[in-house]
C-alpha positions as CSV (number, residue, x, y, z in Angstrom):
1,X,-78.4,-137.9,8.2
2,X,-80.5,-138.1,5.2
3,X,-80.1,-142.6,5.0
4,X,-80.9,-142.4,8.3
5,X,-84.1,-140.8,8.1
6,X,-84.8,-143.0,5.5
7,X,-84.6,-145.9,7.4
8,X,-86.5,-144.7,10.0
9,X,-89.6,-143.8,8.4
10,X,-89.7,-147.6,5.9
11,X,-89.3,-149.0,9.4
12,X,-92.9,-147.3,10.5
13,X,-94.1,-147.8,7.4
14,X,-93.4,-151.7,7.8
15,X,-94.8,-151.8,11.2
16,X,-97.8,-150.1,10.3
17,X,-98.9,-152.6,7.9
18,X,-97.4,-155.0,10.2
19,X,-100.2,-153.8,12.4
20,X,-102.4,-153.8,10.0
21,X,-102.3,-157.4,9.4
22,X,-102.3,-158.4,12.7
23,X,-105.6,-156.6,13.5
24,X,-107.3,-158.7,10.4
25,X,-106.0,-162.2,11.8
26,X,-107.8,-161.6,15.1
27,X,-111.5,-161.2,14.9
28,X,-112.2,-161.7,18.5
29,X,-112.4,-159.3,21.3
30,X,-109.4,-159.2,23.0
31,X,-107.5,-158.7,19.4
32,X,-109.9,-155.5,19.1
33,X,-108.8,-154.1,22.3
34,X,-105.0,-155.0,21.7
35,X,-105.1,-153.3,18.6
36,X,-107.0,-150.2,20.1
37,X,-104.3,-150.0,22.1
38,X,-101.8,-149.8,19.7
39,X,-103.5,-147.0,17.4
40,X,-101.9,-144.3,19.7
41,X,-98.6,-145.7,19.4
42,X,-99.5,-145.9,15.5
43,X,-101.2,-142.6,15.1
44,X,-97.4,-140.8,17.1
45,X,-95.5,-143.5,14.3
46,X,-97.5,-141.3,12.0
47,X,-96.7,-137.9,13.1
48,X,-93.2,-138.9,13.3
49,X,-93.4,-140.3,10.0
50,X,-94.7,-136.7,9.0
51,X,-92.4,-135.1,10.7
52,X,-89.4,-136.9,8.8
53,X,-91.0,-136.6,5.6
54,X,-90.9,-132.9,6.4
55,X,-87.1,-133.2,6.9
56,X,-86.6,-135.2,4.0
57,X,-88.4,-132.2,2.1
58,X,-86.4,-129.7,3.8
59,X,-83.2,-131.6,3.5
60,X,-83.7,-131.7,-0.5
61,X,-84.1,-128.1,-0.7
62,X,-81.2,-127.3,1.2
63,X,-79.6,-129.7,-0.6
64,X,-80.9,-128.7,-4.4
65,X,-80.5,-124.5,-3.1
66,X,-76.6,-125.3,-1.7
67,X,-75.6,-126.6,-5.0
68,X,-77.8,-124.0,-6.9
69,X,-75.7,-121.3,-5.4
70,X,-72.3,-123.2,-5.3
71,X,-73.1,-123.3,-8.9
72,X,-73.6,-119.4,-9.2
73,X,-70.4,-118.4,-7.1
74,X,-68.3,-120.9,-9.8
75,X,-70.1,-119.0,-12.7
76,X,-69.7,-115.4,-10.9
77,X,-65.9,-116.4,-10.5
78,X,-65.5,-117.2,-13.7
79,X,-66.9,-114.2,-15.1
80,X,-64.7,-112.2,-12.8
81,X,-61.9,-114.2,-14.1
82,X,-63.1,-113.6,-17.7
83,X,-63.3,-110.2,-17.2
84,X,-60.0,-110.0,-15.6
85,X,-58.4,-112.0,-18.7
86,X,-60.4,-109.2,-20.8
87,X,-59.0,-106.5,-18.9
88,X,-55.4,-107.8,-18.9
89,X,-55.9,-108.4,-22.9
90,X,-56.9,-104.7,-23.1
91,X,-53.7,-103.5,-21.1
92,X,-51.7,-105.6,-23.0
93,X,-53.3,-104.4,-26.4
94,X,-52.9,-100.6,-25.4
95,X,-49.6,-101.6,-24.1
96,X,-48.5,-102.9,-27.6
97,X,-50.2,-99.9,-29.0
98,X,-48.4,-97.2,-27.1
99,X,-45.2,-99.4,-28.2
100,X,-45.9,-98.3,-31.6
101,X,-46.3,-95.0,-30.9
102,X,-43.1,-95.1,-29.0
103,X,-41.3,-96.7,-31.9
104,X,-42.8,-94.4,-34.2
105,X,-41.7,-91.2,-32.0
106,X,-38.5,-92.5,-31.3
107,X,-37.8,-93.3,-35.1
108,X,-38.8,-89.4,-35.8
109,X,-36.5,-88.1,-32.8
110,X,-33.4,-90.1,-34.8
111,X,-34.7,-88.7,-37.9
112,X,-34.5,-85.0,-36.7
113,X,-31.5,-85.9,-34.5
114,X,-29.8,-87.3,-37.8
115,X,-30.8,-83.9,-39.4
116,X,-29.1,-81.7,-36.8
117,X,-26.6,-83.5,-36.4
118,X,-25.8,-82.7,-40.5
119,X,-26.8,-79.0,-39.8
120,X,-23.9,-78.9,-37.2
121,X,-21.2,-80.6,-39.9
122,X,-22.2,-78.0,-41.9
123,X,-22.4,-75.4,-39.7
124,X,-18.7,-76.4,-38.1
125,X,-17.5,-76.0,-41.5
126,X,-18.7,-72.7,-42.1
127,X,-17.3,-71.9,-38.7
128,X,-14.1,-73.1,-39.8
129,X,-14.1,-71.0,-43.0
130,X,-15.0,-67.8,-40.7
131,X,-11.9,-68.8,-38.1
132,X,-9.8,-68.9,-40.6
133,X,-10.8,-65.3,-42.0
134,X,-10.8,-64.3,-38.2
135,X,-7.3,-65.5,-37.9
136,X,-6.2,-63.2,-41.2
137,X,-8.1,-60.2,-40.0
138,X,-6.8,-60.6,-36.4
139,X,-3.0,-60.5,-37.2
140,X,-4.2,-57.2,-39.9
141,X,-5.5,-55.6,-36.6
142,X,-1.8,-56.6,-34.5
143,X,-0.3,-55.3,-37.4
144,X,-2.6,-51.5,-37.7
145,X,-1.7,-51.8,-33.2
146,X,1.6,-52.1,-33.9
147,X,1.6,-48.5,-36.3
148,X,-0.9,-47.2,-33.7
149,X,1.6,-47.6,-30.8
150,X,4.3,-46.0,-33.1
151,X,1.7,-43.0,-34.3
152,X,0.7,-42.9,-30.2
153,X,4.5,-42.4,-29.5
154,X,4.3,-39.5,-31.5
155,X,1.4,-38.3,-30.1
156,X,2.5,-38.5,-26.3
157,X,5.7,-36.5,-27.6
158,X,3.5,-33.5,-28.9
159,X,1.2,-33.8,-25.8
160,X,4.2,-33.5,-23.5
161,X,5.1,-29.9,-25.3
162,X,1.7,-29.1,-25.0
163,X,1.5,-30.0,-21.3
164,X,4.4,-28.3,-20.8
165,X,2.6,-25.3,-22.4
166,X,-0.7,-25.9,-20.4
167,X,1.1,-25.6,-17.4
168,X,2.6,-22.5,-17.6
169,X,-0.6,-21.0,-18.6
170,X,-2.7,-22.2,-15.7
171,X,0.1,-20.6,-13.5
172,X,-0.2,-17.6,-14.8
173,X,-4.2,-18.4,-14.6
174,X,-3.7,-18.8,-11.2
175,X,-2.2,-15.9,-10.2
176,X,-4.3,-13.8,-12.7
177,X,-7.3,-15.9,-10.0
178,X,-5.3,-14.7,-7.1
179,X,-5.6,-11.1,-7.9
180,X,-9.0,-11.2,-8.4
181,X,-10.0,-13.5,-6.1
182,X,-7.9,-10.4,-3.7
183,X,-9.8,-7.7,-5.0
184,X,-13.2,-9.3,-4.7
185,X,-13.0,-10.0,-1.1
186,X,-11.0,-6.1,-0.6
187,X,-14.3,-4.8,-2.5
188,X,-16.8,-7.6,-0.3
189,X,-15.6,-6.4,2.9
190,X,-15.8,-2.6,1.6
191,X,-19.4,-3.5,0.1
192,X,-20.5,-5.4,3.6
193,X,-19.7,-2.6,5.3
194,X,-21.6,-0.3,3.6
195,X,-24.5,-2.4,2.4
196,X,-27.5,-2.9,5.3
197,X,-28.5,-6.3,6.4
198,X,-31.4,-7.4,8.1
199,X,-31.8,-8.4,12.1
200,X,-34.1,-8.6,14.5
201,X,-34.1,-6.3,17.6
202,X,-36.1,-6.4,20.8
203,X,-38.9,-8.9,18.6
204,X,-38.7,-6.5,15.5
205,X,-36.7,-6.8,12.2
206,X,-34.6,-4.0,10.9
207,X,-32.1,-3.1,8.2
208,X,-29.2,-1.7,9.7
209,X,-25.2,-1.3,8.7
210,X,-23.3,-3.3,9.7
211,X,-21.8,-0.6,11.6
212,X,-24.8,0.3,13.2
213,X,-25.2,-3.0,14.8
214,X,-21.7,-3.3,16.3
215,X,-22.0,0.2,17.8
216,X,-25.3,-0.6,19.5
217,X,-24.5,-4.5,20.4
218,X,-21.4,-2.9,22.5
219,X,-23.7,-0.4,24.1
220,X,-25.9,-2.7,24.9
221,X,-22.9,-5.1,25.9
222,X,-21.8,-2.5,28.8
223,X,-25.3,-2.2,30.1
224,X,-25.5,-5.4,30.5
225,X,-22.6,-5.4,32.7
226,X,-23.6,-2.7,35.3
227,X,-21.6,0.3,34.0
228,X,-24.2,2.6,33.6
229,X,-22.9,5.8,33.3
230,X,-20.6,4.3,30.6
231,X,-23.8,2.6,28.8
232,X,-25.4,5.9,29.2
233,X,-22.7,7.8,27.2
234,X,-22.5,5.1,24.5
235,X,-26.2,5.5,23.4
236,X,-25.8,8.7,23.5
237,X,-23.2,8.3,20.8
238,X,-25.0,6.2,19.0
239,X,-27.8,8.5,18.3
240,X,-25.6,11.3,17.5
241,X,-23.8,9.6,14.9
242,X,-27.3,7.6,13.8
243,X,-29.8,9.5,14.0
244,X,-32.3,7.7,11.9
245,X,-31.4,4.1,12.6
246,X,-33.8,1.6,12.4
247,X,-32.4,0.8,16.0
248,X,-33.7,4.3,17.4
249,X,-36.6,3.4,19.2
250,X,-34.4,0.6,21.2
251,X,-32.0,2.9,21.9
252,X,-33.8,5.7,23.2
253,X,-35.2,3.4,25.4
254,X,-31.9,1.2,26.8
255,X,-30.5,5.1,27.0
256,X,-33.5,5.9,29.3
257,X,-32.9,2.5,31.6
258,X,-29.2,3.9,32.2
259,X,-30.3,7.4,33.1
260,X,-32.6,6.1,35.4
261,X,-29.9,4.3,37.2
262,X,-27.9,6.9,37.3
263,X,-30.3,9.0,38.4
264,X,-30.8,11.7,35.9
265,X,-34.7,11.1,36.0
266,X,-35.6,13.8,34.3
267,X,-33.6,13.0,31.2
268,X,-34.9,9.3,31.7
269,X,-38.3,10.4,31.0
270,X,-37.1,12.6,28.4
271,X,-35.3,9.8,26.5
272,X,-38.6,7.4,27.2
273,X,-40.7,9.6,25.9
274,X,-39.1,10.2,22.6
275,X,-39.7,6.6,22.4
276,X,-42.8,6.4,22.7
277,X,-43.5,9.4,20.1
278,X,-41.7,7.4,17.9
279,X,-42.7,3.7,18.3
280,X,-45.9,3.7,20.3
281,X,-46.2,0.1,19.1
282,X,-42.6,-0.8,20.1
283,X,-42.6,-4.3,22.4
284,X,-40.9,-2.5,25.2
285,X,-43.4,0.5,25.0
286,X,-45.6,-0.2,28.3
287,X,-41.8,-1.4,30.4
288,X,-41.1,1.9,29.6
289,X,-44.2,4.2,30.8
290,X,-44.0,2.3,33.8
291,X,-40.1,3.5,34.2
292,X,-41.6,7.1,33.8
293,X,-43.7,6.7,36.2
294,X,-41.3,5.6,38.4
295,X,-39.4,8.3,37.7
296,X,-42.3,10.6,38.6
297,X,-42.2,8.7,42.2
298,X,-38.3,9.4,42.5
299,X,-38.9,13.3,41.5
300,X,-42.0,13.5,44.0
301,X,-44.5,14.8,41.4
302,X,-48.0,14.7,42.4
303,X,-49.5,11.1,43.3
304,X,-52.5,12.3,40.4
305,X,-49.7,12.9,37.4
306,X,-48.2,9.3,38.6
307,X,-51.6,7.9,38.6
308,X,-52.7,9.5,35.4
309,X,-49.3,8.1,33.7
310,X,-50.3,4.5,35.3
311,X,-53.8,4.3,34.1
312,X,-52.9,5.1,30.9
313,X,-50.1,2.3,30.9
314,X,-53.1,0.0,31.8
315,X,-55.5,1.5,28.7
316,X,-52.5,1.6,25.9
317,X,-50.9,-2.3,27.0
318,X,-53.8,-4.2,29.2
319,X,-52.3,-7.6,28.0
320,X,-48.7,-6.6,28.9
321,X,-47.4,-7.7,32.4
322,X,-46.6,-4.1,33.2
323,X,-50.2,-3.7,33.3
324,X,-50.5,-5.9,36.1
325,X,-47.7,-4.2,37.5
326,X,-49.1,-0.8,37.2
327,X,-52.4,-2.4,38.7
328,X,-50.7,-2.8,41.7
329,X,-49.1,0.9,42.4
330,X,-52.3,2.0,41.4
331,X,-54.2,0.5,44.2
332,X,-51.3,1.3,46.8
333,X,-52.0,5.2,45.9
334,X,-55.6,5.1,46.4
């Protein structure tokens, strides 16, 4: 491309002289007005001529800048491989280093190795010695086990006559234990039923015998049961014989409950009011001034003596539900 433009342009160059010539040969008129009319086509040879020497410029400096960097990649690629070869030097260098080391280490590990391994010969034959001493001592101790079991044959002999010994004491032990062991539960029983225990009657606790509480749990049983009259006799009974039993109070007043229904109101009140002379606080107290004032109905006593007995039911127990029950007779004898 380059040749070609350089043919180009020596061919205007030639035919511009070429013109040049031609326009001093003819001096006349009409060689004037050829030549006039050739300078445009001489004046565009110009340009073009310009224009190519442009090119040719521009060419060159492409040219001159394409080999400049060729040139700079070559001597960028053989820094890299310089530096490359440097680096592999330097692994190779540290590699042979560390080799060293490595040798030196290892030489040290066969040194010390060497070094236990003469601390175990020597070690093994100490051992050795001590087995050998082990083995001497070992059949002195079969030997001493052999008198041992003899001696311990002996032994077990004078153990069996002691045994034999042992046991007829413990069974004389035992039946010494027997005796007593008889006696303490003939003198328990005699105790418990003499000595007062603690239980809890109609929300209160008493101390009571234990006699005491059978004799008024099978009062109470028959009661419960609908035999009045019997129930009736049996508290009576019971306060005879315990008179000042912490179950008095209850009594007087489950011994009121069976007179009532059998009738005998007077007594009822009698019993109920004993009761209440002696436990005004008992939990049963207002249950029973509302029996007595029942029993003042049964007996036809004036409606103001039952109301009087009913109103002071309500003052005394106002939170109990014989209160509310009194309440109501009240307003039925206004």
């Amino acid at each position: 491309m380059a040749a070609f433009s350089m043919r180009r342009a020596a061919a205007l160059v030639l035919m511009t002289v070429s013109l040049g010539a031609q326009a001093a040969l003819f001096a006349d008129d009409e060689a004037r007005q050829e030549i006039i009319k050739l300078r445009p086509q001489v004046e565009n040879l110009r340009r073009s001529l310009a224009v190519v020497t442009e090119e040719l410029r521009k060419s060159e400096e492409a040219r001159r800048s394409s080999e400049a960097q060729q040139s700079q990649a070559q001597v960028q690629q053989q820094q890299a491989q310089a530096q490359q070869q440097q680096e592999a030097l330097q692994l190779m260098r540290n590699a042979m280093a560390k080799s060293a080391d490595d040798q030196a280490q290892l030489r040290r590990g066969l040194l010390e190795l060497a070094n236990q391994l003469e601390t175990l010969r020597r070690e093994l034959s100490q051992l050795r010695g001590e087995n050998e001493q082990m083995v001497h001592f070992v059949a002195g101790v079969q030997r001493g086990l052999q008198d041992m079991k003899r001696g311990q044959a002996d032994l077990q002999m004078a153990i069996d006559g002691v045994r034999s010994n042992i046991d007829g004491v413990r069974s004389n032990i035992g039946e010494m234990q027997r005796n007593v062991n008889d006696v303490s539960s003939g003198v328990d029983a005699r105790i418990r039923r003499i000595e007062p225990v603690k239980v809890s009657v109609d929300g209160r606790e008493i101390e009571a015998l234990p006699a005491e509480i059978s004799a008024f749990d099978a009062a109470l049983a028959v009661l419960r049961k609908g035999e009045f009259a019997a129930a009736r006799t049996a508290f009576e009974q019971f306060q005879t014989r315990y008179p000042t039993s912490g179950y008095r109070s209850s009594a007087l007043y489950w011994l009121g409950n069976a007179q009532y229904a059998t009738r005998e109101y007077k007594e009822a009140m009698g019993s109920l009011r004993r009761m209440l002379q002696l436990a005004p606080d008992h939990p049963r107290a207002a249950e029973a001034m509302l029996t007595i004032a029942n029993c003042q109905i049964e007996l036809k006593e004036p409606r103001a003596t039952v109301r009087r007995t009913l109103e002071d039911l309500v003052k005394s127990y106002p939170q109990d539900e014989a209160a509310a029950t009194a309440k109501e007779r009240l307003s039925k004898l206004k």
